[in-house]
N, C-alpha and C positions, 0 to 999 in steps of 0.2 A: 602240544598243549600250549596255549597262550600262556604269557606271562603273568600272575598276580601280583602286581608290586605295594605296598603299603596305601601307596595315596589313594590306587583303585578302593581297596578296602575299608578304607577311610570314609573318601566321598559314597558310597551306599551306606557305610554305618549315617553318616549326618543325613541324609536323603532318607532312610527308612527306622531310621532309630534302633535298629538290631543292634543283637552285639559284635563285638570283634569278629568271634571265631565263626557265629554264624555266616556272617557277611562273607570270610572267605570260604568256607563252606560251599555258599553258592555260589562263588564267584569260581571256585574250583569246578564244580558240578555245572556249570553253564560255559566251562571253557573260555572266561573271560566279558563273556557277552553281559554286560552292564544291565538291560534292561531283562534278559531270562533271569541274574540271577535275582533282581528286584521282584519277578513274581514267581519262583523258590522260596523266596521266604516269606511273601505273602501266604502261600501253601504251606509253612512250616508254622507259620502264625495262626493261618485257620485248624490246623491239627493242634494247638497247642490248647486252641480257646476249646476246643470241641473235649479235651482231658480235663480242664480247669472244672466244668460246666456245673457239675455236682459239690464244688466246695463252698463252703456257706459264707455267706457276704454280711456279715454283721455290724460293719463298717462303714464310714461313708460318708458323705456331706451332703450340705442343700445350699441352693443357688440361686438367686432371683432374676430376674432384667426386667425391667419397667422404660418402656416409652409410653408416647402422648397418649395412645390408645390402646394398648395392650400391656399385659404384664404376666410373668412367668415367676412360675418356683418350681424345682426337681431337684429331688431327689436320687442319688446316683448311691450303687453299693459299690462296697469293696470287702477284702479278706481283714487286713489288717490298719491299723491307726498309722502308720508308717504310710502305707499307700494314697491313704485320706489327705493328707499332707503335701502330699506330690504334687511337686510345679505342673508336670504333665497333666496329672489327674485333677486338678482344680483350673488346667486351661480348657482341658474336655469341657466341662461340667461349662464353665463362663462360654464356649463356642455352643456346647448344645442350646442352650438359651437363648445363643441368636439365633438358630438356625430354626426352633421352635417357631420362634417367631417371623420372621423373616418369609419360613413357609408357608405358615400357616397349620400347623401343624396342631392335632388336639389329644392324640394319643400316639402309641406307641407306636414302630412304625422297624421296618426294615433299614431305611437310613439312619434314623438313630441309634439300630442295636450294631450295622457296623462301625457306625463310629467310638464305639463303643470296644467293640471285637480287635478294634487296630487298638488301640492302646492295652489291652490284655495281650496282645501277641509281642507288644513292645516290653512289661511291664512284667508280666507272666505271674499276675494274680488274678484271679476271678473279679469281677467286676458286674454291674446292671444295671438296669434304670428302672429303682422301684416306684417310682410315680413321679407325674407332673400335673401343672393344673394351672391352665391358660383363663384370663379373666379378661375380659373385655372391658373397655375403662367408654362410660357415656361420653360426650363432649362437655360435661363439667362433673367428668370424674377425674379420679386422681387415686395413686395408690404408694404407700410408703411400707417396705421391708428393713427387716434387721437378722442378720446373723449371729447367732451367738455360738462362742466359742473353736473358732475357726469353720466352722458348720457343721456344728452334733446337731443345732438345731436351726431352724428359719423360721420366720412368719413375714405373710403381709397381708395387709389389711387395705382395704378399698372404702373411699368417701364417692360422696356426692356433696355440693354444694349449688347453694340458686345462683350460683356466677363463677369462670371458672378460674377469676381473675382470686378468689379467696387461695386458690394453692402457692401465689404468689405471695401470699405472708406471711414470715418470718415466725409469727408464733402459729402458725397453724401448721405451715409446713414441721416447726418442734414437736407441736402436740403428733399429729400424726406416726414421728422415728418414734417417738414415744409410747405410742401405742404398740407398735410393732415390736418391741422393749418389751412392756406389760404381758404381750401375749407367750412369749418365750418363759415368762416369768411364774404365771400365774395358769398358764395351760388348759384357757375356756374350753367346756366340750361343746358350748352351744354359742348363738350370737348373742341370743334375746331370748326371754319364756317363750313369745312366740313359737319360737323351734322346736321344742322340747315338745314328742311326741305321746300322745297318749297314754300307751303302753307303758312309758316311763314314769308317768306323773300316776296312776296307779297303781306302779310299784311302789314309786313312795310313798302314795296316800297310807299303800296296806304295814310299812313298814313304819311310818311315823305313827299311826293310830295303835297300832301293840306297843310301839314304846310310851305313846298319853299315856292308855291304859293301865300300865304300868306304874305312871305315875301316881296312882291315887284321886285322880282329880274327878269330880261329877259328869258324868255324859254327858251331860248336856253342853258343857264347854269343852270336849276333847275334840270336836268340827273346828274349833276357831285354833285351839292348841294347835293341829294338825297342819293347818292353814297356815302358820305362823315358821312352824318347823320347814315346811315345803317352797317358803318364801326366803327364807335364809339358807336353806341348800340355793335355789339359785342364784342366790345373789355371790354364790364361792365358783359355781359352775358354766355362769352364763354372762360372756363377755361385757356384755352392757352394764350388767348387775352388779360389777366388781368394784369395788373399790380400786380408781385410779393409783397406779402407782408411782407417780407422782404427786399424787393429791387427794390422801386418801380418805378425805372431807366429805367428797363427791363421786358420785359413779363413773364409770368412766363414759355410758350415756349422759349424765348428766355436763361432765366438764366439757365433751363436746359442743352443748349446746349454748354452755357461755363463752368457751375459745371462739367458736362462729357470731356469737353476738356480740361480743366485746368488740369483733373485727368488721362488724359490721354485713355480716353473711349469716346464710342457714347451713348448716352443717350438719354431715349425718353419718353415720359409719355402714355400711351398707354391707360389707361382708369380711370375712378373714382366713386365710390357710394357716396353719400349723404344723410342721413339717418337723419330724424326731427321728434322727440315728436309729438303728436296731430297735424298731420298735415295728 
């Protein structure tokens, strides 16, 4: 039987990330051979992900990357707040982003869930990738994210401008992190009324109309009552609608539209992710 001396042991632990005793382990079971025992504990690593598979991943971070034309957010699970944390687990999470991109990539895919698989076999928590969501940026678009909280939560938020020289200033580029700020904060379920589907807005009609009703007030003015109710839910619900939070004077449709003219451009917010931990 070959010899196992420390250093061998060693250099596979830093080469495959296992631990001590696994690495000599294989290194026993493979009689020395450097690269059998590297895939023994690839095989020790796929049986270990394949045990983890049913533990619940409540856990986790979000992650963005924005270049000139594209931009990424994913979400990544884990077991525990401890793992979320991990240098390992927060480089995953920053390499799948390139690799998203770089691909081309728009769902989920066999090469993402091993890169995935190799850090649970390292790690030895359950781990996943519960979503992502690639945005295509126009040639005078532009897209600004914010993490909050080491990444419980993410957003970003995608513009358009009539030139693409406006993401070059300083306070638009502000307004923009700030936007991505507000949405972590304020948790829109829609962009604009626009969005807000049918079904939904005559649930609320039937829900505001029993509580007019309620109120006392003549028939004949419980249509505008109702109106009014249903205008001020979305102005809590619908990104545009909100009250900026930095300026909460003006909507945060509205601030856009003087940030972009104050600066001499058309500005416009054109869509946003929202991205939450165990949710």
């Amino acid at each position: 039987m070959a010899k196992i001396t420390a250093s061998l042991v060693k250099e596979l632990r830093e080469q495959t990330g296992a631990g001590m005793m696994d690495c000599k382990k294989a290194l026993v079971k493979a009689d020395g051979d450097f690269e059998a025992a590297t895939k023994i504990l690839m095989e020790m690593g796929l049986a270990a992900v394949a045990k983890r598979a049913d533990r619940a991943t409540e856990n986790g971070s979000v992650f963005t990357k924005i270049t000139a034309d594209k931009a990424v957010i994913l979400e990544l699970t884990c077991e525990t707040d401890f793992v979320a944390n991990n240098a390992d687990f927060k480089n995953l999470g920053a390499e799948m982003c390139n690799v998203i991109l770089e691909k081309g990539y728009t769902e989920i895919n066999d090469d993402l869930t091993n890169m995935v698989k190799a850090l649970i076999a390292k790690i030895k928590e359950n781990m996943g990738i519960k979503q992502f969501t690639v945005c295509d940026l126009s040639d005078n678009g532009f897209a600004a994210s914010y993490i909050h909280d080491g990444g419980v939560k993410g957003a970003m938020v995608e513009f358009k401008a009539n030139k693409k020289e406006a993401f070059d200033v300083p306070e638009i580029k502000a307004f923009a992190n700030g936007c991505a700020m507000h949405i972590t904060a304020y948790t829109p379920q829609y962009l604009s009324t626009a969005d807000v589907d049918s079904e939904k807005i005559a649930e609320l009609t039937d829900i505001f109309s029993k509580q007019a009703e309620g109120m006392g007030k003549p028939a004949k003015i419980i249509p505008n009552i109702v109106k009014g109710m249903i205008k001020k839910h979305f102005d809590q619900i619908c990104f545009l609608n909100q009250a900026y939070v930095m300026d909460d004077k003006l909507s945060v449709g509205e601030k856009a539209k003087a940030v972009g003219k104050a600066a001499g451009f058309e500005l416009e917010i054109t869509g946003y992710q929202l991205f939450t931990t165990g949710k």
